[in-house]
C-alpha positions as CSV (number, residue, x, y, z in Angstrom):
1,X,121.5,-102.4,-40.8
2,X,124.8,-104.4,-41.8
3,X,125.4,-103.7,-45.7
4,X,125.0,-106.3,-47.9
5,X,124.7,-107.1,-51.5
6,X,121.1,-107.6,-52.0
7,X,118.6,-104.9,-52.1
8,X,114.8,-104.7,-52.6
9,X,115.3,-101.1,-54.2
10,X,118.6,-99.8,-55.6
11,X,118.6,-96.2,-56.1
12,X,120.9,-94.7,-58.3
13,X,121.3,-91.0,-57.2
14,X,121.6,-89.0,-54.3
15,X,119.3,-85.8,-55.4
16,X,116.0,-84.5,-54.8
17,X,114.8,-87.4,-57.0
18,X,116.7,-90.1,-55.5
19,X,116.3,-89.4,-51.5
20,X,113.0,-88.3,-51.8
21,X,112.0,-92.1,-53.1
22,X,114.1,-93.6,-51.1
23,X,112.8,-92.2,-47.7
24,X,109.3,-92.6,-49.6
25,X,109.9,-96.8,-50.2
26,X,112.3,-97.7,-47.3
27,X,109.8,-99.5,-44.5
28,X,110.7,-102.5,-41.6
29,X,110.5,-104.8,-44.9
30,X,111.8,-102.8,-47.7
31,X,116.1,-102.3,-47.6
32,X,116.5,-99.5,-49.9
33,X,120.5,-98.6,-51.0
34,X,121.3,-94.8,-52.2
35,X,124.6,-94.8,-54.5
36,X,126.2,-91.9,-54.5
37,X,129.3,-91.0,-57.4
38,X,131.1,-89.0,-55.2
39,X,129.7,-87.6,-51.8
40,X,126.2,-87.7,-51.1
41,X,125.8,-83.4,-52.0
42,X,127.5,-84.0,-55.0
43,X,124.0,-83.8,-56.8
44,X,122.6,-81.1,-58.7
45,X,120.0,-80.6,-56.2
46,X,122.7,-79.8,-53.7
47,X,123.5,-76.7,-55.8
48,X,119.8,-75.2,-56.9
49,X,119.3,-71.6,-56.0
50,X,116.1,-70.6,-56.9
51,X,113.0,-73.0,-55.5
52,X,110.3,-75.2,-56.3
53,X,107.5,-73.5,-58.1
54,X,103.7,-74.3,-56.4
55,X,100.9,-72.2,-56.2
56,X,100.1,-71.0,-52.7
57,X,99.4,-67.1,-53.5
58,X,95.7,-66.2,-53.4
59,X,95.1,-64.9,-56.8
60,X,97.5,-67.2,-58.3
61,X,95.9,-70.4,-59.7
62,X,96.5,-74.2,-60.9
63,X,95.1,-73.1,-64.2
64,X,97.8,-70.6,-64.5
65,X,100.5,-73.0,-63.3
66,X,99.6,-75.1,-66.0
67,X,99.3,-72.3,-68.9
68,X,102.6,-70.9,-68.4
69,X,104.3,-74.5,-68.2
70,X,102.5,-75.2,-71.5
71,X,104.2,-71.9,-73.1
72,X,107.1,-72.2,-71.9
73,X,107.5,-75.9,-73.7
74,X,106.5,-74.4,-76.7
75,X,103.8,-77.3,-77.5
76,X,105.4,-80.0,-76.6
77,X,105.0,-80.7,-72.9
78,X,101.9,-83.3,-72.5
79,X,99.5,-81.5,-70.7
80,X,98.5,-84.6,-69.0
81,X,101.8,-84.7,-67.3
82,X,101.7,-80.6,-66.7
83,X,98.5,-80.8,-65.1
84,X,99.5,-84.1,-62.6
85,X,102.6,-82.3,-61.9
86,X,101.5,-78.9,-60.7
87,X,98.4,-80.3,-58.8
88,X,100.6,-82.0,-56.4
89,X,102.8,-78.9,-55.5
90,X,101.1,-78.3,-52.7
91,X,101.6,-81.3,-51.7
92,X,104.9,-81.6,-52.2
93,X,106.3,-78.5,-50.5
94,X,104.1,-79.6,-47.1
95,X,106.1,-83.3,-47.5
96,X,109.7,-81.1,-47.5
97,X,108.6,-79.1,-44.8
98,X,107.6,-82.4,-42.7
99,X,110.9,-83.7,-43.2
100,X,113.0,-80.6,-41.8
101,X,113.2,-77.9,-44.6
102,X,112.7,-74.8,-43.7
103,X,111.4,-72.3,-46.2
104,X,111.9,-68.7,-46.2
105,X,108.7,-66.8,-45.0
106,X,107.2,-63.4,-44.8
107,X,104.3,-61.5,-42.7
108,X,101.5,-60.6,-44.3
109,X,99.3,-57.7,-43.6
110,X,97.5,-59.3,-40.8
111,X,101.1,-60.0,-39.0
112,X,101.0,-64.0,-39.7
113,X,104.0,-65.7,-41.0
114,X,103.6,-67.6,-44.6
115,X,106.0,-68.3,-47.8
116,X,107.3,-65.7,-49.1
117,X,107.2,-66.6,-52.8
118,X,109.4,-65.5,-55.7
119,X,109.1,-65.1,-59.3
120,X,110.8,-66.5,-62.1
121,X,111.1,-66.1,-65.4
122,X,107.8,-67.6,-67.5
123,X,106.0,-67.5,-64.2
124,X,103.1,-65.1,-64.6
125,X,102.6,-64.7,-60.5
126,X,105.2,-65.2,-57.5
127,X,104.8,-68.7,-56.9
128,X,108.2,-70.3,-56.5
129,X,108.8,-71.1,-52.4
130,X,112.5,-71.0,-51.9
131,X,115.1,-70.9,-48.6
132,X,117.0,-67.8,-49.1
133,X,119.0,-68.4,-52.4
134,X,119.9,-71.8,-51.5
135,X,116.8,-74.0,-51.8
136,X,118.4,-77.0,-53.2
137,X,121.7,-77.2,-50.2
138,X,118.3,-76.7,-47.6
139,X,116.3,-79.5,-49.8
140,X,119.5,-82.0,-49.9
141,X,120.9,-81.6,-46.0
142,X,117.1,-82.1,-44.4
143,X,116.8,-85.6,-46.6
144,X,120.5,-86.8,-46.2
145,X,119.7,-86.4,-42.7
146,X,116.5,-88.3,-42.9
147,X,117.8,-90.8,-44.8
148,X,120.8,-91.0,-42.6
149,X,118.5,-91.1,-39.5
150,X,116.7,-94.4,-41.5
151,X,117.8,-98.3,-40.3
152,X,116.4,-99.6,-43.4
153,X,117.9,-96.9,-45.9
154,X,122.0,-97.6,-47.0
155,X,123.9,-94.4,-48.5
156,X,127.0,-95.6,-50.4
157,X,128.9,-92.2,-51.5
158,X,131.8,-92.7,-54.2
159,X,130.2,-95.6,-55.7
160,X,129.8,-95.2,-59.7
161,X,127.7,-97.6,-61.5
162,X,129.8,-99.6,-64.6
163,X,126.6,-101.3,-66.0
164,X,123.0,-102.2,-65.8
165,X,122.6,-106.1,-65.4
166,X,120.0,-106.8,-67.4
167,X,118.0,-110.7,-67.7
168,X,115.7,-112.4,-70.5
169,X,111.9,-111.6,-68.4
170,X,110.3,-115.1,-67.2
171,X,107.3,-113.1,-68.7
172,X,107.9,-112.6,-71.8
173,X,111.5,-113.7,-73.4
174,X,111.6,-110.7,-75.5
175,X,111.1,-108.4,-72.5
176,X,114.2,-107.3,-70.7
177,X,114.1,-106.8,-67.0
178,X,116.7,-105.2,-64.6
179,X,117.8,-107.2,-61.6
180,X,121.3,-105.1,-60.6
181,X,124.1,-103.3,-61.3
182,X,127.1,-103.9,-61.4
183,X,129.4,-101.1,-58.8
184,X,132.7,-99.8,-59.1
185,X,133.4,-98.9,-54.9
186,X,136.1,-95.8,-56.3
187,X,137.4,-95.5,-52.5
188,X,138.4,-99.3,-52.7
189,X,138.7,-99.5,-56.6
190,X,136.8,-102.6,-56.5
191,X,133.6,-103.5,-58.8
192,X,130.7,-105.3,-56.5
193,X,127.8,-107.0,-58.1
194,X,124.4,-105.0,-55.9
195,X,121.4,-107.2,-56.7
196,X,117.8,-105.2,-56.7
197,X,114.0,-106.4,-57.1
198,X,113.7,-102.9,-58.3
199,X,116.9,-100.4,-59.9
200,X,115.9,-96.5,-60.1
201,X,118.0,-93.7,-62.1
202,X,117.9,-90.5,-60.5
203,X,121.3,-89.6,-61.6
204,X,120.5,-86.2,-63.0
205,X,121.5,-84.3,-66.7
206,X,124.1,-84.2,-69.0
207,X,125.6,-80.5,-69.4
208,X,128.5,-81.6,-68.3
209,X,129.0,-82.6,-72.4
210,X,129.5,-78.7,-72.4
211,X,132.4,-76.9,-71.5
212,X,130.6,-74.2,-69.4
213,X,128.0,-75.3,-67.2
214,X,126.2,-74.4,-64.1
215,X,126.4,-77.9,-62.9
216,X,127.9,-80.0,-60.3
217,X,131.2,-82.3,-62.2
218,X,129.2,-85.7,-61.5
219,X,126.1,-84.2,-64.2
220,X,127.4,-86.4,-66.8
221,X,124.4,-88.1,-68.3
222,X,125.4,-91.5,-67.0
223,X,121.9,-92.6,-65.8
224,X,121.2,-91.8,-69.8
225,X,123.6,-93.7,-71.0
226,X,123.2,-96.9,-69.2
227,X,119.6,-96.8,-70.1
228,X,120.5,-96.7,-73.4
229,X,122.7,-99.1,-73.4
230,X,120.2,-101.3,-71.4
231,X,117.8,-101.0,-74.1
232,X,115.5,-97.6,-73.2
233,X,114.3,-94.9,-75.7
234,X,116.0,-91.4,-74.8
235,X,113.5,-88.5,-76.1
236,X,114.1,-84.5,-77.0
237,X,117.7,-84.5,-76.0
238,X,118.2,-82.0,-78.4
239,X,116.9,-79.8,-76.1
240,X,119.3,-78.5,-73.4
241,X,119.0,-75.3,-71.4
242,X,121.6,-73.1,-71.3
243,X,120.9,-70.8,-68.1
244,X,121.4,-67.3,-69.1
245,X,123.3,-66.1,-66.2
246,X,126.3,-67.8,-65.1
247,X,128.8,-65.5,-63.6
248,X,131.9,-64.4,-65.6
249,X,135.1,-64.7,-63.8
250,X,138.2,-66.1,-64.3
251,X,138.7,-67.8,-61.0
252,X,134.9,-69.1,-61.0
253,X,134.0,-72.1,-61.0
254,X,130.5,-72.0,-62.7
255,X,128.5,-70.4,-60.7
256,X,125.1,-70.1,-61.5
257,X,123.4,-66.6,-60.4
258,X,119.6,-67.2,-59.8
259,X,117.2,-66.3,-61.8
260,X,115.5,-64.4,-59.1
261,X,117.4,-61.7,-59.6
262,X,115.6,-60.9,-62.6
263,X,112.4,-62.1,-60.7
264,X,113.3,-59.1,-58.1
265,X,114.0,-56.4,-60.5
266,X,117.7,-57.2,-61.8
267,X,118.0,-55.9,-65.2
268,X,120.3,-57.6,-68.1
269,X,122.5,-54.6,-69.5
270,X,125.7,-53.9,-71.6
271,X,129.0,-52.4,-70.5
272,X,127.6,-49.0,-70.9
273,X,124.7,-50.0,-68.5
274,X,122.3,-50.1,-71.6
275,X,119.7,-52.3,-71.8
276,X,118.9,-55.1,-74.5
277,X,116.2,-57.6,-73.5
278,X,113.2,-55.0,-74.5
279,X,114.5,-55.5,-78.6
280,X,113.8,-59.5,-78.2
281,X,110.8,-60.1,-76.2
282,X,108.4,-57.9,-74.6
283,X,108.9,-59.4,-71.7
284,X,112.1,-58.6,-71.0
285,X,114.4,-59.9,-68.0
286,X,111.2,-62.7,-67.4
287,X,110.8,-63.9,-70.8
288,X,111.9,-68.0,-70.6
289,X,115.8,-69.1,-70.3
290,X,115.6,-70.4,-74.0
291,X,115.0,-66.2,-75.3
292,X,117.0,-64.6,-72.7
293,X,120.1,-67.0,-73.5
294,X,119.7,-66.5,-77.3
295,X,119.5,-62.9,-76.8
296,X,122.5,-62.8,-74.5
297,X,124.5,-64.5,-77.2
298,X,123.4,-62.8,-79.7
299,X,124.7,-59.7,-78.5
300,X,128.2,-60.7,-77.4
301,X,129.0,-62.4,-80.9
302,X,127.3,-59.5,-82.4
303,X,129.7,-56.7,-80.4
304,X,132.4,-59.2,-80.1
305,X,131.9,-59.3,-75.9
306,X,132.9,-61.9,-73.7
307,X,130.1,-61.2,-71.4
308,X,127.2,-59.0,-70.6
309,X,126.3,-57.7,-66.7
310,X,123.1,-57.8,-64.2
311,X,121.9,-55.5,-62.7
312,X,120.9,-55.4,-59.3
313,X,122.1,-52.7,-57.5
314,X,119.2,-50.0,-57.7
315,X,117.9,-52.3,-55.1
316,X,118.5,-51.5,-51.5
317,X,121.8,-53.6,-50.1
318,X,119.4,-54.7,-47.3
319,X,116.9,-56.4,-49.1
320,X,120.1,-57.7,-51.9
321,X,121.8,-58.9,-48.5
322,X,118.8,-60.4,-47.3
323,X,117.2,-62.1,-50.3
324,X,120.4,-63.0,-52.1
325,X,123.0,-63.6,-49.1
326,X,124.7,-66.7,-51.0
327,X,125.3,-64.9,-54.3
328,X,126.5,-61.9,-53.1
329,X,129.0,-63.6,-50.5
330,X,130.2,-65.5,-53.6
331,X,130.5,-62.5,-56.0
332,X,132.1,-60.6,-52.7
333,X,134.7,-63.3,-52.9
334,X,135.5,-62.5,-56.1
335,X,135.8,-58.2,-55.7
336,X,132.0,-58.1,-57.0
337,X,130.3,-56.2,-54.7
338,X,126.5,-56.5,-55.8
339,X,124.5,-53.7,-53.9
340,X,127.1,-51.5,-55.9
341,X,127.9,-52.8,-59.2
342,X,126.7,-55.3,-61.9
343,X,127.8,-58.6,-62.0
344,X,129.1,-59.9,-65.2
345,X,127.5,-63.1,-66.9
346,X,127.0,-65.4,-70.0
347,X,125.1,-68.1,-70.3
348,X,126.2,-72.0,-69.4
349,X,124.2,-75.4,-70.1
350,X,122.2,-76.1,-67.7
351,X,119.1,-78.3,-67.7
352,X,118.6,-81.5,-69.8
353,X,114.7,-81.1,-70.6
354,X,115.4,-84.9,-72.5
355,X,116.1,-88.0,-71.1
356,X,115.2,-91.4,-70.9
357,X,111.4,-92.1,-71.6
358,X,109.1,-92.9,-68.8
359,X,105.0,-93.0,-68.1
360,X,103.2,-91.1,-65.3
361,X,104.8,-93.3,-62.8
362,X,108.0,-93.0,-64.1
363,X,108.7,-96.4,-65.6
364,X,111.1,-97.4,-68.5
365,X,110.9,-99.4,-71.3
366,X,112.9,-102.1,-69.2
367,X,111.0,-103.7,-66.4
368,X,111.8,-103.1,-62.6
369,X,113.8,-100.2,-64.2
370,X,112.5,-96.6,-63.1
371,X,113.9,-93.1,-63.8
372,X,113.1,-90.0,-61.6
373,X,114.2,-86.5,-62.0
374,X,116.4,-84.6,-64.3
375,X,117.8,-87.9,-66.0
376,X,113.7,-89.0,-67.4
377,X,111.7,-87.4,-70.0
378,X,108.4,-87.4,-68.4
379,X,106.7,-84.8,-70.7
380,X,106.6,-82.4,-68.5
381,X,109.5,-79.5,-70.0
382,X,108.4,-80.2,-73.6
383,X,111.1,-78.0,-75.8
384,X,112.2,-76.1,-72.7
385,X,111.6,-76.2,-68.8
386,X,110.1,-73.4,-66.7
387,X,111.9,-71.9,-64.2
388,X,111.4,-74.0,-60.4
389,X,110.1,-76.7,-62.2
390,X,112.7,-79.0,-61.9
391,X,112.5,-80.0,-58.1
392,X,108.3,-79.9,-58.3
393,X,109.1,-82.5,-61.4
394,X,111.8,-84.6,-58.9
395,X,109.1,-84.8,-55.6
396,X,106.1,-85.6,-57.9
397,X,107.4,-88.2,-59.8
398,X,109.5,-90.0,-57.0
399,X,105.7,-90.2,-55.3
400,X,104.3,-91.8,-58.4
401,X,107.2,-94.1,-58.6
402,X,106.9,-95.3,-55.0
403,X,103.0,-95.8,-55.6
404,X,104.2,-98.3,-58.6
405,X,106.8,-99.7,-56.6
406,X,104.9,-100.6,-53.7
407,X,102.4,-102.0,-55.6
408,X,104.8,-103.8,-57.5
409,X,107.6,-105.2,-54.9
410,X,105.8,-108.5,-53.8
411,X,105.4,-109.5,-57.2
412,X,109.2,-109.6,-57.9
413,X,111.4,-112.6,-57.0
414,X,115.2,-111.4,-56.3
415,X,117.7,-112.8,-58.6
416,X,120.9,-113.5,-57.3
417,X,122.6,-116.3,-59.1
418,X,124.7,-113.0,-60.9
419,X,127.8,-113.7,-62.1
420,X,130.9,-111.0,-61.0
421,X,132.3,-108.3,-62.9
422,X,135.3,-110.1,-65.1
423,X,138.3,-107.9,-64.6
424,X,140.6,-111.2,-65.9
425,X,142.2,-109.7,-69.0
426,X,142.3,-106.0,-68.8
427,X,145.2,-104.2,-67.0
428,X,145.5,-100.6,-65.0
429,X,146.4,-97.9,-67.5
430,X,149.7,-95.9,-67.9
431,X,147.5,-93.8,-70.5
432,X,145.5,-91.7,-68.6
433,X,146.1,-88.7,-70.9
434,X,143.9,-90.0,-73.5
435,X,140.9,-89.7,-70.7
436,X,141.2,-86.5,-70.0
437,X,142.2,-84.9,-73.4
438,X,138.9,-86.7,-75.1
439,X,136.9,-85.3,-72.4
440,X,137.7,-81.7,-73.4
441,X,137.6,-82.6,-77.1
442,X,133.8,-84.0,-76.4
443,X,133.0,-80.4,-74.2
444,X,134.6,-78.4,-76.4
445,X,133.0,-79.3,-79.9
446,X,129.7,-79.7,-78.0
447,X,129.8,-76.1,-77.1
448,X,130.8,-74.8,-80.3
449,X,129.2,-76.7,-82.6
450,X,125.8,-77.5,-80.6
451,X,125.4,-74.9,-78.1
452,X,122.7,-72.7,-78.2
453,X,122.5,-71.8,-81.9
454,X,123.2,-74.5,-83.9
455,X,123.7,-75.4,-88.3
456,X,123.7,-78.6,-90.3
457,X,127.0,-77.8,-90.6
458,X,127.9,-77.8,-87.0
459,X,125.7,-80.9,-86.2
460,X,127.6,-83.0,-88.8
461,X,131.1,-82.0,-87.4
462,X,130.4,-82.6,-84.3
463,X,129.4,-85.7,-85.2
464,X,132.3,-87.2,-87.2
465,X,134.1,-86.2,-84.0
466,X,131.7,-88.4,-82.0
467,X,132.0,-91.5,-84.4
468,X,135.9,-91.2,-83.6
469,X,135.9,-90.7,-80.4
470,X,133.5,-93.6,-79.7
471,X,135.9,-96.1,-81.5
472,X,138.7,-94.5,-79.4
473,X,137.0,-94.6,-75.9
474,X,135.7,-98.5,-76.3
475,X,139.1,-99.6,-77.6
476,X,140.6,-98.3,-74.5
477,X,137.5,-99.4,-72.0
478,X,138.2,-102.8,-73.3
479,X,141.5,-103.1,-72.4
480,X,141.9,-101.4,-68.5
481,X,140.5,-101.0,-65.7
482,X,137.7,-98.9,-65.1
483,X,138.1,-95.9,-63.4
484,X,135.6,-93.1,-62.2
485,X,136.9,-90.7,-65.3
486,X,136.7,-93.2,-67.8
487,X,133.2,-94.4,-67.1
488,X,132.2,-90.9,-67.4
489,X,134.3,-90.2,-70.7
490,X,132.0,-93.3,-71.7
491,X,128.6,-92.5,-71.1
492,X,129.5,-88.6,-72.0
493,X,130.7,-89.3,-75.5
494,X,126.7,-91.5,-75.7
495,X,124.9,-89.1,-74.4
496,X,127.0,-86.3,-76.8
497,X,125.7,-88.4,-80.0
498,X,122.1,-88.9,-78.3
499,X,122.0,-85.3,-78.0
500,X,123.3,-84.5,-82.1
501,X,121.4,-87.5,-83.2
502,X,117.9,-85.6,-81.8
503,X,119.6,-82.2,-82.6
504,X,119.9,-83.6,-86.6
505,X,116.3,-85.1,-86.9
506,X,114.2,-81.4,-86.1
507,X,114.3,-79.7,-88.9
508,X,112.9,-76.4,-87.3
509,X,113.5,-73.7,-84.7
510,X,111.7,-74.4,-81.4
511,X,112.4,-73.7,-77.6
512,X,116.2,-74.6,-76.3
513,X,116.6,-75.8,-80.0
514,X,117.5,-73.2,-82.3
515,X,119.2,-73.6,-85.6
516,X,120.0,-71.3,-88.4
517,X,118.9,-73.4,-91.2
518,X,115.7,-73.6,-90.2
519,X,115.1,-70.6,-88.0
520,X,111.5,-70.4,-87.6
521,X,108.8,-73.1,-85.6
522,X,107.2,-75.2,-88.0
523,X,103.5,-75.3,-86.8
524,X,102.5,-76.7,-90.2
525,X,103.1,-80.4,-89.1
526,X,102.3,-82.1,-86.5
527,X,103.9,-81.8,-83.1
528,X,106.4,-84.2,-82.5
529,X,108.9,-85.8,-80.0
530,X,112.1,-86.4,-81.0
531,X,112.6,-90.5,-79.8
532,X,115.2,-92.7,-80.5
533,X,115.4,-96.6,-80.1
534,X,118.5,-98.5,-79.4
């Protein structure tokens, strides 16, 4: 179909979340649009290893499923949301499979083919279905090229959204609604005004307010921040997950190693190949991310390391080779030869278990406004997500969106009396410097001062630095041209406060937040979600 400006459904985000809905929703009558920052893989789905965790082993159970989610969030996932979520994995992995992906399977005793499963860590069975190590490039690739295949669905890569364009609701005056967004086309430097009857997030996390991180450059909270600024409550984004294993290298560029490595036997160990992860949890190598990171950084400030190794190599190199073939080509690459020697890692951010706050069918506090995926807070992670939970979390909930959508789409009237982005008295900048040096400032406080242990202290430093930086950015947004980096360097320095602001207000230890000042969980009160409003 020709592109035009006017769209029943603009999705924002070309992830699990975002494809998934859109192939969902697009119909003969419904013109969905798919914006893209940068190319269409440029999502953090593109880049999972591990898998999507459902239970399809015999003596595994949905009960289970739902126990283990509950202790890995510490008491604060909503078991509501847990219980909706796992009971559609099933589901969900039989959906992928219909649309091309191919899962990695096994023969069981009686010689028939079926998912092989792995296990992660906080799963207590094998339940996480998987391609190889590279679920997410398998999930991604079979949707692009549904959604390519699609007359009704439009994929705009390299298209970064400047604002939400937000109207007074005929409804109710005091009720915002969403009825666009207003573009910046990156390729052709040019803002376009996209009009929608409906606008979806699904522009993934915000680790890349850290300086190490396991995620792709485009996770930069911006589907947060233009919520926020819109008018949505953000929740719990004082709790980020810092994976435990990122490999150490100097020529690496973040690259996460899968946590089903420890799932298969790979064992966390010092220089002198002693292990550690028995003295913090008796679960060792499958305790949750939130213990195994802690401990991990525990021990290289305590011994004054720059890194700690896995272990992986007591395993036979056919069955490393065959399970693992994309991490150990990569650590070949770099001289690491896995079936022979450990690989050294440390931990990097990597899951934002916050986000802006949604229902069951993943609606905001803005109407027509939806957010799916890694950029929502559905209740599902609580104080820290599960292992493989993440893409289960991204098919559910772009199914209960589409539901709401559906339901919803011949009720709303498409607005298109929008005025166009004003470029008339800003100029290009000869100061791009300032972009790029406040963008390492913002990642480098936020990994120092709150990483994964955190003080008072800390929390207020980091946020004087935030209160002048925010001055500094908005001074110079108002006065040039938008760019890719500098709408990023805007909505990171937000989400970088959102993520103190929540950090400051729990006063106690629990999951991916731990602080020294109040090292222990506070059971004594009631359990709480950190929100705040605009």
């Amino acid at each position: 179909m020709p592109y035009s400006n006017n769209f029943d459904v603009l999705v924002i985000g070309s992830g699990g979340a975002g494809l998934c809905l859109a192939l969902k929703l697009a119909s003969p009558t419904i013109h969905v649009a798919v914006l893209s920052k940068f190319a269409l893989t440029s999502s953090s789905t593109y880049y999972a290893q591990g898998g999507i965790s459902a239970v399809f082993d015999a003596d595994d159970s949905i009960e289970s499923h739902i126990e283990d989610t509950l202790n890995a969030g510490v008491g604060l996932c909503n078991p509501e949301i847990v219980r909706l979520t796992v009971t559609h994995g099933k589901k969900s992995i039989e959906w992928l499979r219909d649309q091309g992906v191919v899962f990695t399977e096994e023969q069981n005793q009686s010689g028939e083919s079926q998912l092989h499963l792995n296990r992660e860590g906080g799963h207590s069975h094998r339940r996480v279905v998987h391609s190889a190590d590279a679920t997410g490039k398998a999930v991604s690739l079979s949707l692009i090229e549904r959604a390519q295949e699609h007359s009704n669905i439009t994929l705009l890569d390299h298209h970064s959204v400047v604002e939400l364009i937000i109207a007074p609701s005929s409804d109710d005056s005091t009720q915002k609604k969403v009825i666009g967004a207003y573009v910046l086309d990156t390729q052709k430097n040019q803002v376009k005004t996209l009009c929608a009857r409906v606008v979806v997030l699904a522009t993934g996390g915000a680790n890349m307010a850290y300086i190490y991180s396991t995620n792709p450059h485009s996770s930069t909270g911006d589907g947060i921040a233009l919520a926020w600024r819109a008018g949505c409550r953000v929740s719990n984004m004082e709790f980020m997950q810092f994976h435990p294993t990122c490999l150490y290298h100097p020529e690496a560029r973040s690259f996460l190693i899968s946590e089903a490595l420890r799932g298969e036997g790979g064992k966390l160990v010092l220089a002198d190949g002693s292990s550690f992860m028995h003295h913090f949890d008796p679960r060792g190598e499958l305790a949750p991310r939130d213990i195994v990171a802690r401990a991990i950084d525990h021990e290289m400030k305590k011994r004054g390391i720059d890194c700690v190794y896995l272990d992986i190599s007591h395993k036979p190199a056919a069955f490393i080779k065959e399970h693992f073939p994309t991490i150990y080509q990569q650590c070949l690459h770099y001289g690491i030869d896995i079936t022979k020697q450990p690989i050294p890692v440390v931990p990097a951010a990597h899951y934002t278990c916050g986000g802006v706050l949604t229902d069951s069918y993943a609606r905001t506090d803005i109407t027509n406004l939806y957010a799916v995926g890694e950029v929502a807070c559905t209740g599902l992670h609580g104080a820290n997500r599960m292992a493989s939970n993440s893409l289960l979390e991204c098919l559910v909930f772009a199914e209960r969106a589409s539901e709401d959508i559906l339901l919803e789409l011949p009720t709303i009237e498409l607005v298109q009396n929008v005025p166009d982005w004003d470029e008339s008295k800003v100029s290009d900048s000869d100061e791009e410097v300032v972009v790029s040096h406040n963008w390492n400032e913002i990642r480098h406080f936020m990994w120092d001062y709150v990483g994964i242990v955190r003080t008072d202290k800390r929390l207020s430093r980091a946020m004087n630095r935030v209160e002048l930086l925010k001055k500094e950015i908005a001074e110079y947004y108002g006065n040039f041209r938008v760019t890719s980096d500098l709408l990023e360097l805007r909505n990171l320095v937000i989400v970088a406060e959102l993520i103190i602001r929540c950090a400051q207000l729990r006063k106690e230890s629990r999951g991916l937040h731990y602080t020294l000042d109040y090292p222990e969980t506070d059971d004594s009160k009631a359990l709480h979600n950190t929100i705040l409003k605009p």
